[in-house]
C-alpha positions as CSV (number, residue, x, y, z in Angstrom):
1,X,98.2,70.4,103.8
2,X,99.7,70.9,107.5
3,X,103.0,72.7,106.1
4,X,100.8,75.0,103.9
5,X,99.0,76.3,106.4
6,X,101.6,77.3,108.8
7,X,103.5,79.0,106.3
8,X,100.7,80.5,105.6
9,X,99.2,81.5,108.5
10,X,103.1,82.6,109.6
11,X,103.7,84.6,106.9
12,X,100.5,86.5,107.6
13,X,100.9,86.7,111.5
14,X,105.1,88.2,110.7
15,X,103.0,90.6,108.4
16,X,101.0,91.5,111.2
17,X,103.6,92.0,113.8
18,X,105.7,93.9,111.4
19,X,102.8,96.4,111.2
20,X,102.7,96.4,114.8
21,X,106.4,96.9,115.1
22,X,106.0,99.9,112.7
23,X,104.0,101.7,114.9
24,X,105.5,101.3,118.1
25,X,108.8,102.3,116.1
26,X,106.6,105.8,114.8
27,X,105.4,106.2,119.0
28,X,101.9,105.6,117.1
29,X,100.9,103.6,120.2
30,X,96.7,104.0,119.4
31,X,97.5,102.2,116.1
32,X,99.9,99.3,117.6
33,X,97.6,98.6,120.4
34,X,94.7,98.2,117.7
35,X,97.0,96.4,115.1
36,X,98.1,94.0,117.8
37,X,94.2,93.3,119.3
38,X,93.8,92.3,115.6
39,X,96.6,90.4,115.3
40,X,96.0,88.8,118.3
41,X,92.4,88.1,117.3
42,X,93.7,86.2,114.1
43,X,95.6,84.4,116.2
44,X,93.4,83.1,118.7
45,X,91.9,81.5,115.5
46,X,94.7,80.2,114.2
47,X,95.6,78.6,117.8
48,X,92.9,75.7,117.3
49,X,94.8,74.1,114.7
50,X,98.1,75.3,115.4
51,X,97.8,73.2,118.5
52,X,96.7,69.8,116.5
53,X,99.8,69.9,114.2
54,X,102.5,72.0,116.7
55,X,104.6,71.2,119.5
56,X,103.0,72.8,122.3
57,X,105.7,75.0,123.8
58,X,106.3,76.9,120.7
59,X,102.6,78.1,121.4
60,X,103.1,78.9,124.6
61,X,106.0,80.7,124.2
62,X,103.8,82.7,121.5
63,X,101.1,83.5,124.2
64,X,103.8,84.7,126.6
65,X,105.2,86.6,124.1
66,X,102.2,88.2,123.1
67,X,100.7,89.2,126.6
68,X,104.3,90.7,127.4
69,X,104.4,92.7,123.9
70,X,100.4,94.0,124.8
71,X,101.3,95.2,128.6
72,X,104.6,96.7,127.1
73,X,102.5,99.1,124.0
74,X,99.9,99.7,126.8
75,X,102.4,101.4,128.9
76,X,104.0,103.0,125.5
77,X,107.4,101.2,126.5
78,X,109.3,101.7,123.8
79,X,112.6,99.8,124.0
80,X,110.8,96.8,125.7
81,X,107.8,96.8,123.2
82,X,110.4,96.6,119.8
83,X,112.7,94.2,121.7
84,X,109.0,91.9,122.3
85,X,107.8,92.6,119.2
86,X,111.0,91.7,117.2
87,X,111.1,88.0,119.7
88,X,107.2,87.5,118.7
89,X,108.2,87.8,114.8
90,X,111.3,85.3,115.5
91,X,109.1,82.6,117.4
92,X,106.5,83.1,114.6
93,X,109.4,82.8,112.0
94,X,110.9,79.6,113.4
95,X,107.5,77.6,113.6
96,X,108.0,78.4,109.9
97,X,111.1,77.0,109.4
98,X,110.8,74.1,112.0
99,X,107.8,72.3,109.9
100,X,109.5,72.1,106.7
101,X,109.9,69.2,104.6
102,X,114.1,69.5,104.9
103,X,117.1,67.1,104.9
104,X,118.2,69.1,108.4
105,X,114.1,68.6,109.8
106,X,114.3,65.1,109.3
107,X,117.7,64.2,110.7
């Protein structure tokens, strides 16, 4: 049940951030700031578990992340905001890839 989830809620969080990087990458900075209050509203919800079944300072480094990629679209920063946006969908990515039920996990 606890894998499930995170992948889940990872897949659609990387969804999200892709979106976001998309419209930094078009200079459509009105739609990434909204698509990133969104994403960052889905993942204040997913925090509360995330924090039961996660090691803590992978969600931290997702709350940095995610403040420095908001301050970086709000001052339409372009370089900074696709380098943040691209480490944000790498963090997410490797929770992903950390919880599953592999050989390499395990040992």
């Amino acid at each position: 049940m606890s894998y499930q989830y995170i992948e889940r809620t990872t897949q659609s969080l990387g969804t999200q951030i892709s979106t976001v990087e998309q419209s930094i990458s078009g200079q459509q900075w009105d739609i990434a700031q909204r698509k990133l209050k969104e994403t960052q509203q889905r993942w204040d919800k997913n925090k509360i578990w995330w924090t039961i079944l996660l090691d803590h300072q992978e969600i931290d480094k997702i709350e940095l992340s995610l403040s420095r990629l908001d301050k970086y679209v709000e001052t339409q920063n372009l370089p900074l905001s696709l380098g943040e946006a691209s480490t944000l969908e790498l963090l997410i990515n490797h929770i992903s890839e950390t919880e599953k039920f592999t050989l390499e996990n395990i040992l």
